[in-house]
N, C-alpha and C positions, 0 to 999 in steps of 0.2 A: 534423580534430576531428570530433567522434561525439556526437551527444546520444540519449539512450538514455528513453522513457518506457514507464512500466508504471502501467497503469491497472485496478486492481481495482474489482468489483462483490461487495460484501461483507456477509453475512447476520450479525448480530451479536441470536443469540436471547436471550441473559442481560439485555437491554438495555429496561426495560421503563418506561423515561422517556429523556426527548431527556440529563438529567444523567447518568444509570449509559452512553449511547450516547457522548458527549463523553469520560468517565473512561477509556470500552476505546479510545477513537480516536487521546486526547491520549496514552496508554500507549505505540500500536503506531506512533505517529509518534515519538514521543522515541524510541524504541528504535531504529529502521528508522534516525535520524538517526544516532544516536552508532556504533553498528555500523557501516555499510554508509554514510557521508560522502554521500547523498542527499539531495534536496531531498523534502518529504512534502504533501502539501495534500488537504484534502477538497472536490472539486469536483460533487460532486450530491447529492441526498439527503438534504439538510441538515435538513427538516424531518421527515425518518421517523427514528423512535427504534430501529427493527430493520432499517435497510438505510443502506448508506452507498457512496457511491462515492469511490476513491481515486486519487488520480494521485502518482507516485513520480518523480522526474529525477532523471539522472546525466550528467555530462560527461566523455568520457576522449579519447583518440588514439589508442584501440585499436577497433575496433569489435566484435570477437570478445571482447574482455575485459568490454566493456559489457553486452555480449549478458548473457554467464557470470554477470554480477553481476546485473543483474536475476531470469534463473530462479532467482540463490541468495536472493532475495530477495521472490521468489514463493514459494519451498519455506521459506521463513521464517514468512510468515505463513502456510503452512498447517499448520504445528505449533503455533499458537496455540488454545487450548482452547474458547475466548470467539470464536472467528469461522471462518464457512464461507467459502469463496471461492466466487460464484455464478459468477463469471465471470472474466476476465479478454483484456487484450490486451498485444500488448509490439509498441514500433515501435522503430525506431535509424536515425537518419536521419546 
């Protein structure tokens, strides 16, 4: 078994109250969910209305398949209009 986390550092400039930061966050987590069967949570940032940190899980028995689904899931949110990726990490334990 493989768990799989991808942790985004994410610049979300359109966002210019903590409610328009919540609307693009609650958006790009529902989506990420029903798409790509991932766990989605916001774990920093909570109180800046233009930056948000993200943490993404997946569980597979592949470890090369989990890898694959998080970059596709990093190249996901970077075609998103409403948010830069300042950063990122991907672990797969």
């Amino acid at each position: 078994m493989h768990i799989g986390v991808l942790k985004l550092t994410l610049f979300l400039g359109e966002a210019q109250s903590l409610k328009d930061k919540r609307r693009i966050l609650n958006g790009l987590k529902d989506r990420i969910r029903n798409r790509f069967n991932a766990s989605v949570a916001e774990v920093g940032g909570q109180d800046v209305h233009q930056r948000a940190e993200v943490a993404v899980a997946a569980v597979s028995g592949d470890g090369q398949y989990l890898n694959g689904q998080l970059d596709a899931i990093l190249d996901y949110v970077r075609r998103d209009a409403l948010i830069v990726i300042a950063g990122h990490e991907i672990e797969v334990f």
